[in-house]
N, C-alpha and C positions, 0 to 999 in steps of 0.2 A: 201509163208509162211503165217500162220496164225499167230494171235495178240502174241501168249505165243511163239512159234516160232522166232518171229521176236523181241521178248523182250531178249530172251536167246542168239539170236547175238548181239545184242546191249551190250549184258555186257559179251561175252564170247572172242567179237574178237576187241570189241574196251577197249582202256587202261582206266580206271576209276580211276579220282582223289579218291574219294570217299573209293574207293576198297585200291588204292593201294598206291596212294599218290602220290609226288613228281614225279615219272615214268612218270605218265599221262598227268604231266602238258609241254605242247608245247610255249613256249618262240618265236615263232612269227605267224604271221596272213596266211603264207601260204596256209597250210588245208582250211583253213575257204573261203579264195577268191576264193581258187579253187572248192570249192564246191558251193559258191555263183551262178559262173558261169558254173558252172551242170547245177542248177537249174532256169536261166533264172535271175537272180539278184533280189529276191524277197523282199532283204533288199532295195533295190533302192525304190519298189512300195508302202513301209506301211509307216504310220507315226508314229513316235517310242515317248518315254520318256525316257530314258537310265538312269538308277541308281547303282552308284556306290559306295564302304562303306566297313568298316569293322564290324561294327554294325549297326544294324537299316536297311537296307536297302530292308531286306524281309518286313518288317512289313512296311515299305514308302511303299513299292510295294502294296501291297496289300490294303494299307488304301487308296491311288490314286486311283484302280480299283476300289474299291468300290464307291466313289464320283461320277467316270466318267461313271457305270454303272448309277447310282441313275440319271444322268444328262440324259440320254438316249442315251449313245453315245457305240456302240459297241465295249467294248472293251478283248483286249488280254492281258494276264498278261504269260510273260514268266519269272520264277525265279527256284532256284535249293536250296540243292537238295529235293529231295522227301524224304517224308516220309514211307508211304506204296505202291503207285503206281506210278508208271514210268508219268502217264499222268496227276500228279500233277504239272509237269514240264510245260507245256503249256494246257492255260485253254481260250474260250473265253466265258465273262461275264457269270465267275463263271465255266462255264461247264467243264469239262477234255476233253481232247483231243480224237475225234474219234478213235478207236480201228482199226475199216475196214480202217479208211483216213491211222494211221500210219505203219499197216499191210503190205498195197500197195505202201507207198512212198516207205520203207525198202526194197520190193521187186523188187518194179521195176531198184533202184539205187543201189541194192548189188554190183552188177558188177561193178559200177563206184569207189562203197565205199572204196571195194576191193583195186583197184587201187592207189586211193587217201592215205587210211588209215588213215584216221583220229581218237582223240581222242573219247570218247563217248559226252564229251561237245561240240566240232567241229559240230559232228554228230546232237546232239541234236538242238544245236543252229540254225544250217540249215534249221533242221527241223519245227521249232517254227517261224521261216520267211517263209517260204511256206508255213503252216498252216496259219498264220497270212494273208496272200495273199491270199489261196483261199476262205478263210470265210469270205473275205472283211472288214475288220475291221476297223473301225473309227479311232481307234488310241490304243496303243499298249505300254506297259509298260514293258520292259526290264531291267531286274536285272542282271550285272555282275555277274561272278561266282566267278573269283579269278582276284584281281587286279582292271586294267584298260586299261593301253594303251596298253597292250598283253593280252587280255583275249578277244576272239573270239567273241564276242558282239561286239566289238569296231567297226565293217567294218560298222554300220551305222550313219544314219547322224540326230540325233533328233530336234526335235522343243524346246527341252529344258533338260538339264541334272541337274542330284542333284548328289550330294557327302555327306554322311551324317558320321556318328565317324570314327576318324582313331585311329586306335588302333593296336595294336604287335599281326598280326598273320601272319601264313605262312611266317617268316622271313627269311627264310631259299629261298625265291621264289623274295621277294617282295625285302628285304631291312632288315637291323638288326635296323633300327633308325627310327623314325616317321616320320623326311624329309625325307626320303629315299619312304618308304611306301606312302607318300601324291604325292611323285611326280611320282610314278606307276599309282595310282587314279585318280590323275590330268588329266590321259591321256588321258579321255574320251572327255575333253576341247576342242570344236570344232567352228570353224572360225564363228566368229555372230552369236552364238548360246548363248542364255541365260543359264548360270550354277548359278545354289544356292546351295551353303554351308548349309548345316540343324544344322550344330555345329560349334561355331567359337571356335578356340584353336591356341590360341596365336603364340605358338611357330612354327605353320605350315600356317597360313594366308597366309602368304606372297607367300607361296610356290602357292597359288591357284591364288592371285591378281595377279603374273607373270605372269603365264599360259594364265590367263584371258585377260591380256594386249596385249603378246605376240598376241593372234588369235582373238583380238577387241570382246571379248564375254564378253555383259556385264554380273559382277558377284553381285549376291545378298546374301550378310551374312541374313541369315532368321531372328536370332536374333535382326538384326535390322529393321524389320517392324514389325514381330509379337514376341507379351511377351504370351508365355502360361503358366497358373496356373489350376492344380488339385487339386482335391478334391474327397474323395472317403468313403464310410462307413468303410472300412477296408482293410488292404493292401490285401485279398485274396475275395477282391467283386469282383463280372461278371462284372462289369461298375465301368465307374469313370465320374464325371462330369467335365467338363473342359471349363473356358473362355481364350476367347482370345481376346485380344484387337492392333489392329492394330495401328501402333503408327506414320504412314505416315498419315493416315485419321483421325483416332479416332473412327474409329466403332470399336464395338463388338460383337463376337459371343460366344451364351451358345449353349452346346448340350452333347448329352451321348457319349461316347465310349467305343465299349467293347473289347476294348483292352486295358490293364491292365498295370501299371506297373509304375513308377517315370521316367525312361528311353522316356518313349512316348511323352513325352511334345516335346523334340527334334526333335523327328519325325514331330510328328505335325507340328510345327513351319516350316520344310520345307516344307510338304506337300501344307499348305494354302500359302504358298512364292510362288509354282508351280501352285497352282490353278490361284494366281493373275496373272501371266503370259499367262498361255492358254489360261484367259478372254482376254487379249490383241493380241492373236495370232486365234479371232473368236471363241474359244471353249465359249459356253455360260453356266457357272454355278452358281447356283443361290445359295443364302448361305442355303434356304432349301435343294438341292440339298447335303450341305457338311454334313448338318443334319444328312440327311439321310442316306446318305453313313459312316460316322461316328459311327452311331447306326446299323449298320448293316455287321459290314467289314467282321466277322465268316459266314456270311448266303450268303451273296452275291461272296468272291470269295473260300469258304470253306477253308482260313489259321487256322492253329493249329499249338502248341508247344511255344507259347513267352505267358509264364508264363499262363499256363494252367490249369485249375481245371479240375482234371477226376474225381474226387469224393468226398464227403461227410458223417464224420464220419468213420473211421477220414477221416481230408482232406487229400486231396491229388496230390502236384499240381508239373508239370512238367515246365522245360523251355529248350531251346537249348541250351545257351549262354553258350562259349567253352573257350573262351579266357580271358583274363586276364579284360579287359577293361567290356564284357559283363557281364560277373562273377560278379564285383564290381557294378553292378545294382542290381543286384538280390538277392544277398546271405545275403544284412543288412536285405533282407523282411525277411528271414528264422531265422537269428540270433535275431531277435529282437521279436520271436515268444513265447506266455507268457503263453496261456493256456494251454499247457502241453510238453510234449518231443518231439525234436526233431530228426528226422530218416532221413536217406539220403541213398537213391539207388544210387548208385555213378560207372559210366563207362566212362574214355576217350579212345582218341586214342593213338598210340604210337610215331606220332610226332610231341607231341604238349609240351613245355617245362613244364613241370605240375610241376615244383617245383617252378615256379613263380605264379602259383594260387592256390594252395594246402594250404598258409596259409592263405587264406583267407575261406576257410570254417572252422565251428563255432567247438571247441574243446571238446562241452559239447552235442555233438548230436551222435547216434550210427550210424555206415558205416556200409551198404551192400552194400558188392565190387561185381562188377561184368564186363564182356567182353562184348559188341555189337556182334554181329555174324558177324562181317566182317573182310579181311586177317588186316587190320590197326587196330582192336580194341587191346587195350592195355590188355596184361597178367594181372588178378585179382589178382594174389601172387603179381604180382611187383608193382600194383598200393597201395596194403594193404600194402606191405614195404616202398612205399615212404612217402605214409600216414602217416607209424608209427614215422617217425622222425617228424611230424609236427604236434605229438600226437593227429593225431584221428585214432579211431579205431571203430575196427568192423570185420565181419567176411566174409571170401571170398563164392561165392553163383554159380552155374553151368551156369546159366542165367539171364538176367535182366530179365525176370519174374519171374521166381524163386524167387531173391531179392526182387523182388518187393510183390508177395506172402509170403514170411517172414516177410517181413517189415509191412505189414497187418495185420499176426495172431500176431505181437509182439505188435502193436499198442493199444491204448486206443480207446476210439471214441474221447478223444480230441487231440490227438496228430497229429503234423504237420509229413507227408511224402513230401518231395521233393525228383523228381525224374531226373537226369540230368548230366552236363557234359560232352555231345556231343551230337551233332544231332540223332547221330545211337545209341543212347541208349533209348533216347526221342523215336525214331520209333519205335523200338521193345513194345512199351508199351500204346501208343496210339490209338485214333476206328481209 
C-alpha cells in the first residue's frame, strides 16, 4: 500500500474514537500487549515521559518537546488527535512521521492487524513506539489519549509521569464525579517512578497521594516548588512574559512564551517540576535551554489550536477547549472583549453534555452554528435549539467554513471572531 492507501485503512477498518465515539474506546490493555509483542516490545526499548489530564496535557506535551529539543536531546512527542494530517500524531524533534516508514509498517503488519483488530488508538499507539525505536530517540514524550490506567499508552514504564486538570469529560467512559475521573488518571502511577501533579485541587489530592504511597512513587504538587506569574500586552498577544520563581531554592526564571493563554501558568508550573526531575535522573538542562524551548514551542514541535490567532483585522482567534473545565479558561478572554462585537463560529460534538457549557458563552455575541464533518459532529439545528434556551443566537451555516466566511464578511476590522468548541471544528479551519 502506498501512504493515502494505508491512511484509508487506518480509518476505514479500525474503530475511531474520534469518528465514532464510545464504540471505539476498548476498556482493557489486550490489543495493545498483543500488538506490543508483534512488534518486538518496542515500549520496553524507549525512554518515555507519560502525561496524563483532562486539560493541559497537549500543550505539557508539547512545551516539554520543545525544552528537551532546545537541550539537544532527540526527542519524540506522540499526542492525538490530529488536526489536518494523520502524522501530526507522531513527530521526532518537530518533524511528522515518515510517510514511506508508516506506508511499510501498515503493510507489512495488515495481516497480523487483521487478526488482532485493534482500535485506530491501539494501532497508532503501537505505531508511535516502533517509530520511536527505530529513529532512536533520546527520550520520548507520551500523551494519553483517554483516561489513564486503560488507555493503551499505559503498557509503558517512564522516568517520570505528570497529571495535570481533572475536569468532567468523557464521563460517560471515565466516571460521572472527579474522584472517580482522578482515579482513572491516577493510573498511569507506576512503582518508584516520580509523578507531579501540574494542578493541585483539593478535593481529588488525596486520590493521587494514595496512589503515590501505594507504588512508593514519590509525588510532587508542582504548585509547591514553582509559583508562576504572567504578564502579557493583551489577552490576544503572540507571547506572554512569565517569571517563575522557585520556592524550594529561590531562583528565578524570566523568559517569553508563545503559548498564550491565563490557563499556561499550570502547565508551566509542571513542566519546570519535570525538568527538575530529569536534571536528577542525568537529563542535563540548562535554564537557557528552558528559555529557548519556551520561546519557540510553535517552530520547534509545529502545536496549533490552544488559543490561536489566524488572523488580523478582524481578529481572529481559535482554541480547542470542549469541555466544561477548558471552556472556563477561555471564554472570560472573549467575554471581556471591548473593542468591538463579538462573533463565535460555534461546532460540537454529539456526546458531549453541552447544556453544562452552553451557558457559559457570552449572550451579547452573534453564533454561527455549524457541524464538523465528522459521523460525531453535532446537528447545526440542534445545537442553534439548545443555544436558544440559553439565549444566544444566531444562524445555522452548511460548513465551519462557510460560518467562518460569514462571520468575516459580517465582521468589522475591530471585531473579535472566535472560532471553537471542539477539536474537529478547530481543524476544519486551520493551515
Amino acid at each position: 500500500m502506498n501512504y493515502a492507501e494505508t491512511i484509508a485503512y487506518l480509518q476505514s477498518a479500525l474503530p475511531m474514537f474520534h469518528r465514532i465515539g464510545p464504540a471505539a474506546y476498548k476498556a482493557n490493555l489486550d490489543n495493545t500487549y498483543a500488538l506490543m509483542e508483534l512488534l518486538n516490545n518496542p515500549h520496553q526499548k524507549i525512554k518515555c515521559i507519560h502525561i496524563a489530564g483532562t486539560n493541559g496535557k497537549g500543550s505539557t506535551s508539547n512545551i516539554l518537546a520543545s525544552i528537551l529539543q532546545e537541550a539537544g536531546f532527540k526527542t519524540g512527542l506522540y499526542t492525538s488527535p490530529h488536526l489536518k494530517d494523520f502524522r501530526e500524531r507522531i513527530r521526532v524533534n518537530g518533524e511528522m512521521a515518515n510517510e514511506e516508514w508508516i506506508a511499510d509498517f501498515v503493510t507489512n503488519y495488515k495481516g497480523d492487524f487483521d487478526k488482532i483488530q485493534p482500535s485506530f488508538f491501539e494501532m497508532t499507539t503501537a505505531m508511535a513506539f516502533a517509530y520511536f525505536d527505530a529513529m532512536q530517540t533520546d527520550i520520548n514524550i507520551i500523551e494519553t489519549g483517554l483516561g489513564g490506567r486503560l488507555d493503551s499508552t499505559n503498557v509503558i514504564h517512564p522516568i517520570v509521569s505528570i497529571i495535570t486538570n481533572i475536569g468532567y469529560d468523557h464521563m460517560n467512559l471515565l466516571g460521572d464525579t472527579l474522584p472517580k475521573i482522578a482515579g482513572e488518571k491516577a493510573g498511569i502511577i507506576k512503582q518508584n517512578t516520580p509523578i507531579i501533579i501540574s494542578e493541585y485541587q483539593d478535593n481529588i489530592a488525596t486520590i493521587f497521594t494514595n496512589k503515590a504511597n501505594e507504588y512508593n512513587a514519590p509525588i510532587i504538587f508542582a504548585n509547591d516548588v514553582w509559583e508562576i506569574s504572567t504578564q502579557s500586552t493583551s489577552d490576544f498577544s503572540d507571547t506572554m512574559m512569565v517569571d517563575a520563581s522557585n520556592k524550594s531554592n529561590e531562583s528565578k526564571l524570566n523568559f517569553e512564551c508563545n503559548l498564550t493563554g491565563p490557563y499556561q501558568t499550570k502547565n508551566i508550573a509542571g513542566v519546570l517540576a519535570c525538568i527538575d526531575e530529569l536534571n536528577k535522573h542525568d537529563f542535563i538542562i540548562s535554564d537557557l535551554n528552558i528559555k529557548a524551548g519556551m520561546q519557540n514551542i510553535k517552530r520547534n514541535t509545529g502545536f496549533k489550536g490552544r488559543w490561536y490567532k489566524l488572523q488580523e483585522n478582524p481578529l481572529v482567534m481559535c482554541d480547542t477547549a470542549h469541555n466544561k473545565d477548558g471552556l472556563q479558561q477561555v471564554l472570560p478572554l472573549i467575554s471581556n472583549y471591548s473593542n468591538g462585537n463579538v462573533r463565535i463560529v460555534l461546532g460540537m460534538v454529539d456526546d458531549k453534555d453541552i447544556t453544562s457549557v452552553l451557558p457559559l458563552f457570552p449572550i451579547n455575541a452573534q453564533y454561527y452554528f455549524c457541524k464538523a464533518d465528522i459521523p460525531r459532529g453535532l446537528d447545526a439545528q440542534i445545537l442553534q435549539e439548545k443555544a436558544s434556551e440559553f439565549n444566544l443566537q444566531g444562524n445555522i451555516y452548511n460548513s465551519v467554513q462557510d460560518a467562518l466566511q460569514n462571520a468575516i464578511k459580517d465582521a468589522s476590522t475591530n471585531d473579535l471572531i472566535f472560532v471553537g468548541g471542539s477539536t474537529f471544528t478547530v481543524a476544519e479551519i486551520i493551515d
